[in-house]
C-alpha positions in Angstrom: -25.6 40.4 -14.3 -22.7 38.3 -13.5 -21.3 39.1 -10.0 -18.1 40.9 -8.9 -15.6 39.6 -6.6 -13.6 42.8 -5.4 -9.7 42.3 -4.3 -6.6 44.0 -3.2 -3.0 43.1 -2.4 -1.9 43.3 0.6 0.0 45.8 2.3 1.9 44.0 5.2 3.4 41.1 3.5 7.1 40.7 2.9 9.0 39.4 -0.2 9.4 35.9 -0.6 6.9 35.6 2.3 4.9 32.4 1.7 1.7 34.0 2.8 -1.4 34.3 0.8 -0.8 37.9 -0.8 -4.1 39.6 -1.6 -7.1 40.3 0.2 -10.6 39.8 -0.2 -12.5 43.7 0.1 -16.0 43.2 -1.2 -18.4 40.8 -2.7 -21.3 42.1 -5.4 -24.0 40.3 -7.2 -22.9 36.7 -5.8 -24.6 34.8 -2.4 -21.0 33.5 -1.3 -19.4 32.9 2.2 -15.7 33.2 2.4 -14.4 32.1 5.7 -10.9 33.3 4.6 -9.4 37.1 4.1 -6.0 36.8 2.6 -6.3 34.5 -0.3 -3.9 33.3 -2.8 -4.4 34.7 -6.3 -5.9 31.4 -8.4 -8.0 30.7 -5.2 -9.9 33.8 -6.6 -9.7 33.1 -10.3 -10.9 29.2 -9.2 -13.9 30.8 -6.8 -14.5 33.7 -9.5 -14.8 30.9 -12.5 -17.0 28.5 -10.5 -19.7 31.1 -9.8 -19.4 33.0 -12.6 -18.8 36.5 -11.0 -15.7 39.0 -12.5 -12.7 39.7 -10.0 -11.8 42.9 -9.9 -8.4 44.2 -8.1 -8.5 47.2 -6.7 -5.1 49.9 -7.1 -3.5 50.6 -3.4 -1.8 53.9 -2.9 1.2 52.5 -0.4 2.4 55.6 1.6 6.1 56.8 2.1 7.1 56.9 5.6 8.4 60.5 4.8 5.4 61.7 3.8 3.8 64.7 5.5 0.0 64.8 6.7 -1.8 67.5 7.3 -4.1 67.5 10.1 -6.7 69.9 10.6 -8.2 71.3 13.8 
């Protein structure tokens, strides 16, 4: 079974910003280090591809400011 390399974008990252824009979540099936968090997209296709694992992104639900959250007691 070929590993899985498990990604998201990032939340907190403006538009234009120059910043690497997705993050690395989990690692499956693959003995591999990352020393980094926030990696640019072909930095995971080029990692995925040398080791031979899948990437898979993950969907983000971003929240509305407005949005009311219920708290129980």
């Amino acid at each position: 079974m070929a590993g899985k390399i498990f990604y998201r974008e990032r939340l907190k990252i403006g538009v234009k910003e120059k910043k690497p824009r997705f993050k690395l979540v989990a690692v499956a099936g693959v003995d591999i280090t990352f020393y980094g968090d926030h990696l640019r997209k072909r930095e995971l296709e080029e990692i995925a591809e040398a080791v031979g694992a899948e990437l898979v992104l993950l969907k983000v639900q971003k929240k509305d400011k407005d949005e009311e959250v219920e708290v129980k007691d």
